[in-house]
C-alpha positions in Angstrom: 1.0 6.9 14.1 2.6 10.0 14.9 0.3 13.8 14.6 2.0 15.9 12.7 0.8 19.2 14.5 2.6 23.1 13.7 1.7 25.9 15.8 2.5 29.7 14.3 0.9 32.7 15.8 1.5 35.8 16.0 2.8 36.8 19.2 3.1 40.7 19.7 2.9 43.8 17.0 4.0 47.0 17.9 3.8 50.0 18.4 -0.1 50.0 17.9 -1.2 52.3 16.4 2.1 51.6 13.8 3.4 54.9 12.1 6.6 54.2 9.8 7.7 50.7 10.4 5.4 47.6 12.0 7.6 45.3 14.2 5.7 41.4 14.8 6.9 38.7 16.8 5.8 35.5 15.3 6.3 31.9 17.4 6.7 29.0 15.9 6.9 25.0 17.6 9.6 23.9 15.0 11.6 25.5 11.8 9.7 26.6 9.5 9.3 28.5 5.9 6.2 31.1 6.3 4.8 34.0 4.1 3.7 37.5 5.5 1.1 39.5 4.2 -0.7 42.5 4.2 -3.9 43.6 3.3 -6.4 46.5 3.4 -9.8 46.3 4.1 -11.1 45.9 0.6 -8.7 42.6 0.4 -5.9 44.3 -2.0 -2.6 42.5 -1.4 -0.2 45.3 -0.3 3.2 43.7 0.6 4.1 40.0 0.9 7.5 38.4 1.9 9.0 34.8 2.8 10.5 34.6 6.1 12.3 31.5 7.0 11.1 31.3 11.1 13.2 28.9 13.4 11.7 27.1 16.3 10.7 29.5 18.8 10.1 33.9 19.0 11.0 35.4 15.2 11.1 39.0 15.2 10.3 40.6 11.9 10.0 44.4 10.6 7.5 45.6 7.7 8.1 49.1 6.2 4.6 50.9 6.6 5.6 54.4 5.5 4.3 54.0 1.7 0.2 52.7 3.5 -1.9 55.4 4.8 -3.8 55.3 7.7 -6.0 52.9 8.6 -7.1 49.1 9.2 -5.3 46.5 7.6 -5.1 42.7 8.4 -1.8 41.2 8.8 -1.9 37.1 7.7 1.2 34.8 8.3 0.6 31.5 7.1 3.2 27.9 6.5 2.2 25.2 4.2 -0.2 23.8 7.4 -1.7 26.7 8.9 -2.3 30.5 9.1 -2.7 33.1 11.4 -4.6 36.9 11.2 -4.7 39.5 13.0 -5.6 43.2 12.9 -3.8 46.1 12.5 -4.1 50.1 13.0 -2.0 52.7 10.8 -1.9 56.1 12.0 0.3 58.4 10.1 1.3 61.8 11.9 
């Protein structure tokens, strides 16, 4: 019987710090529907979007102007798996 096994990560974010707009690479091993979201650090859904990912690098671009600075955490998940990761906001 065959595994059924998905792999999404994210890949690169930049620029870090991010200042007006957050660019993140995600890879994926095969097409895929995901969902992006942000968070701050007290776990307040900011922004969340569907991105349709095919097999392979998927660049993406979040508008960040409207979040002050600070920490946030950046979760991209599929109906299988999920991936965090950490990111800075510094506003000039």
């Amino acid at each position: 019987e065959a595994v059924n096994f998905s792999e999404l990560k994210i890949v690169k974010s930049f620029p870090v710090p991010a200042d007006n707009e957050l660019v993140v690479s995600l890879f994926t091993s095969f097409d895929m529907n995901t969902v992006i979201e942000l968070y701050n650090t007290l776990g307040q859904l900011l922004f969340m979007k569907n991105h349709q990912c095919e097999k392979g690098i998927n660049p993406f671009t979040v508008d960040v102007n409207a979040f002050p600075s600070g920490n946030y955490m950046l979760k991209v998940q599929s109906v299988d798996t999920h991936y965090t990761d950490k990111i800075l906001f510094v506003k000039q």
